[in-house]
C-alpha positions as CSV (number, residue, x, y, z in Angstrom):
1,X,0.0,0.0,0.0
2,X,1.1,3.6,-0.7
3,X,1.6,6.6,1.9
4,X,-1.3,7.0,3.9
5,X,-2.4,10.6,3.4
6,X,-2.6,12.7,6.7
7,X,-5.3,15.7,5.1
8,X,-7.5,16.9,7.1
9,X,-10.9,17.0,6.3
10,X,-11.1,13.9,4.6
11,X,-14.1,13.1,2.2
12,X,-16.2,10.2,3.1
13,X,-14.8,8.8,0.2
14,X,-11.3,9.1,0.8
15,X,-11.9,8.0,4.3
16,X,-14.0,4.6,3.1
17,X,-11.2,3.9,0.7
18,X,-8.5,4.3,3.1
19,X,-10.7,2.2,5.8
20,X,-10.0,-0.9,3.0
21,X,-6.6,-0.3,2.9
22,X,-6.6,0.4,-0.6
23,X,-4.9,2.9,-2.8
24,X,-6.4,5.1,-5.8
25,X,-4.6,2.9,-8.2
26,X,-5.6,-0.6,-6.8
27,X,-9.4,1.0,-5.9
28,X,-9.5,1.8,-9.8
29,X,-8.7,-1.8,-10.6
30,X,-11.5,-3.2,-8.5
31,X,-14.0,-0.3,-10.1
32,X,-15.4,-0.8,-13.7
33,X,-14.7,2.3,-15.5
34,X,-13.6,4.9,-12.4
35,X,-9.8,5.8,-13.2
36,X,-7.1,6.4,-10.7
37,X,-7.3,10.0,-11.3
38,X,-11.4,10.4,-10.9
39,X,-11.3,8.6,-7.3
40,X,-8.8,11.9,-6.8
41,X,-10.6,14.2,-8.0
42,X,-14.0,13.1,-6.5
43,X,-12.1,13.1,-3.2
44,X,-10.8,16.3,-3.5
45,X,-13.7,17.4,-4.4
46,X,-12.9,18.7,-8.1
47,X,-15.2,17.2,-9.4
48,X,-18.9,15.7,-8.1
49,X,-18.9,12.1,-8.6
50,X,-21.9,10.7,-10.4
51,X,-24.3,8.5,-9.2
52,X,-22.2,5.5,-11.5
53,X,-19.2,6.2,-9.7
54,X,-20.6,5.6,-6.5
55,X,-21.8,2.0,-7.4
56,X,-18.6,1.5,-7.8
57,X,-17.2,2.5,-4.8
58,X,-19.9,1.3,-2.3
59,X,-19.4,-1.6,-4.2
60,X,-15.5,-1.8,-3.5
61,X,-15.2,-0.5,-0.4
62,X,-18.2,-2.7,0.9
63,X,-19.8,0.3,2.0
64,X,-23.9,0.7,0.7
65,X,-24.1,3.4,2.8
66,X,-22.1,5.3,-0.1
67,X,-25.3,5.4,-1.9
68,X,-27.0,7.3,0.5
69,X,-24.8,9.6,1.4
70,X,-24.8,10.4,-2.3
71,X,-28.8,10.5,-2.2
72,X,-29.3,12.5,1.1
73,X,-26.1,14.8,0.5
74,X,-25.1,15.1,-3.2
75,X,-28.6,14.3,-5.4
76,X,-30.8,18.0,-5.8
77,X,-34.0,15.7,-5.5
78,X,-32.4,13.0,-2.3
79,X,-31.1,15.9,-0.6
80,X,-35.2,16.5,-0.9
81,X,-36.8,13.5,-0.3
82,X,-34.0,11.1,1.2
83,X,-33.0,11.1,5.0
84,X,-29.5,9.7,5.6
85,X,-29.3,6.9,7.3
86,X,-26.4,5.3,9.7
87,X,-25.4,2.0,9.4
88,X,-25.7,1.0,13.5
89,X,-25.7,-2.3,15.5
90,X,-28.4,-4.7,14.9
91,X,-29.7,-4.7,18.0
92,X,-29.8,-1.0,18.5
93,X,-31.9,-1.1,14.5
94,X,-34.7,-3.7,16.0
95,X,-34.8,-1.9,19.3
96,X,-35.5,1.4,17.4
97,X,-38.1,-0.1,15.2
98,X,-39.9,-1.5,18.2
99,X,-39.8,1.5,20.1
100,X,-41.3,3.4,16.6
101,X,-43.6,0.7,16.3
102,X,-44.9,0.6,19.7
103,X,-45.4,4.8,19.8
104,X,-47.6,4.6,16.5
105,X,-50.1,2.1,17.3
106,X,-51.8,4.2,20.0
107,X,-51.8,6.8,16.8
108,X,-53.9,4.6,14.3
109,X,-57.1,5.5,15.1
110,X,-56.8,9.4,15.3
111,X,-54.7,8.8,12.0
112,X,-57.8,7.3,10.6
113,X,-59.9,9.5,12.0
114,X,-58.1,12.0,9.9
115,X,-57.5,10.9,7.1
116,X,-61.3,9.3,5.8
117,X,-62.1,12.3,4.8
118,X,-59.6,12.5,1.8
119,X,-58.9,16.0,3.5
120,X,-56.4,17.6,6.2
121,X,-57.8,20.7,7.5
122,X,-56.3,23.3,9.6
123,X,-57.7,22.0,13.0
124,X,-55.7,18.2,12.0
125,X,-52.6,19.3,11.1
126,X,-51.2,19.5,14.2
127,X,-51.8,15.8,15.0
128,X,-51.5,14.5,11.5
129,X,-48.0,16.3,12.0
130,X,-47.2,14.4,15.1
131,X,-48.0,11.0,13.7
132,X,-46.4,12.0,10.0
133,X,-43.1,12.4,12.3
134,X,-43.5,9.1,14.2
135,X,-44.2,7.3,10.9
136,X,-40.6,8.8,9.3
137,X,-39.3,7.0,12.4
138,X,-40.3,4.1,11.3
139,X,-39.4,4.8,8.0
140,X,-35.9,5.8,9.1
141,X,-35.8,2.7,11.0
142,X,-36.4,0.1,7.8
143,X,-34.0,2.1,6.0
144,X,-31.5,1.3,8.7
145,X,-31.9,-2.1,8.5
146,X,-32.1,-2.3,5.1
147,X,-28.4,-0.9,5.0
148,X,-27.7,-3.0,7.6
149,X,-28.3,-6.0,5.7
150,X,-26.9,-4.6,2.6
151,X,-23.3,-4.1,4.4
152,X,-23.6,-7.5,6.1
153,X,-24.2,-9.0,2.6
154,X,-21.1,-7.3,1.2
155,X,-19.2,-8.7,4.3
156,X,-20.3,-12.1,3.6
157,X,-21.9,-12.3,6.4
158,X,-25.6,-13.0,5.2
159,X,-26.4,-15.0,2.4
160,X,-28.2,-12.2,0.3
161,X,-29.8,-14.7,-2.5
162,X,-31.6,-16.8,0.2
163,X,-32.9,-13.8,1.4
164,X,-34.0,-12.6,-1.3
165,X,-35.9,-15.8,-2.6
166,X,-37.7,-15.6,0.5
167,X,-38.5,-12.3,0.1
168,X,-39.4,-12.8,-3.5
169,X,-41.6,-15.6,-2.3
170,X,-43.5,-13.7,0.3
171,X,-45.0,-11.2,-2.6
């Protein structure tokens, strides 16, 4: 491996790259298409890296969690409409889901209540506001351990086609 680079204010790229121990050169052999010389630049922020090259490198550097900190961060309509999401321990992801879970269902039937109208009017909007929140909780929550599994699937950890299939299967 080459020098290890003491910058500062290291890029999430540059620091997922260096957490693999690899150099620009022997990153670009793993990626299809992303030279030497564009891992540099996209870590030195010179240029923006498109959504292609960061396939790549979540890809290489075993790291999903790339993607959405290219969504949530980088993308005019993720930095919109996608949260970013940490990759944390499994245990901590399930206890957060319950804990989302368990808050909302005391929620559904004022949610309902709400909502059959096809309307939200003024005087709702303050509850339908609360319950909108706890529900991107939950949201947040899958999310998590979707990336979860994702980065336990790079690490060989989980076998990702059986899952799948018995995802597949449950549709």
């Amino acid at each position: 491996m080459g020098k290890k680079s003491t910058r500062e204010n290291k890029t999430i790229f540059q620091i997922c790259r260096e957490e693999k121990n690899l150099t620009r050169e022997t990153a670009s052999e793993k990626m299809a298409g992303v030279s030497a010389s564009r891992i540099e630049k996209i870590e030195y922020e010179q240029q923006e890296p498109t959504p292609y090259d960061i396939l790549q490198m979540a890809h290489c550097y075993g790291r999903p969690d790339l993607c959405n900190y290219y969504c949530s961060h980088k993308c005019n309509i993720g930095k919109k409409y996608v949260p970013e999401v940490s990759i944390t321990e499994l245990s901590s992801i399930i206890l957060e889901t319950v804990a989302s879970l368990n808050e909302i269902e005391p929620l559904m039937g004022r949610l309902i209540q709400i909502t059959r109208d096809g309307k939200i009017t003024d005087d709702e909007i303050k509850d339908f506001a609360f319950i909108s929140n706890k529900l991107d909780g939950i949201s947040l929550a899958v999310d998590s351990l979707n990336l979860w599994v994702d980065k336990t699937a790079s690490e060989n950890n989980i076998n990702i086609k059986l899952l799948e299939l018995e995802k597949a299967k449950l549709k």
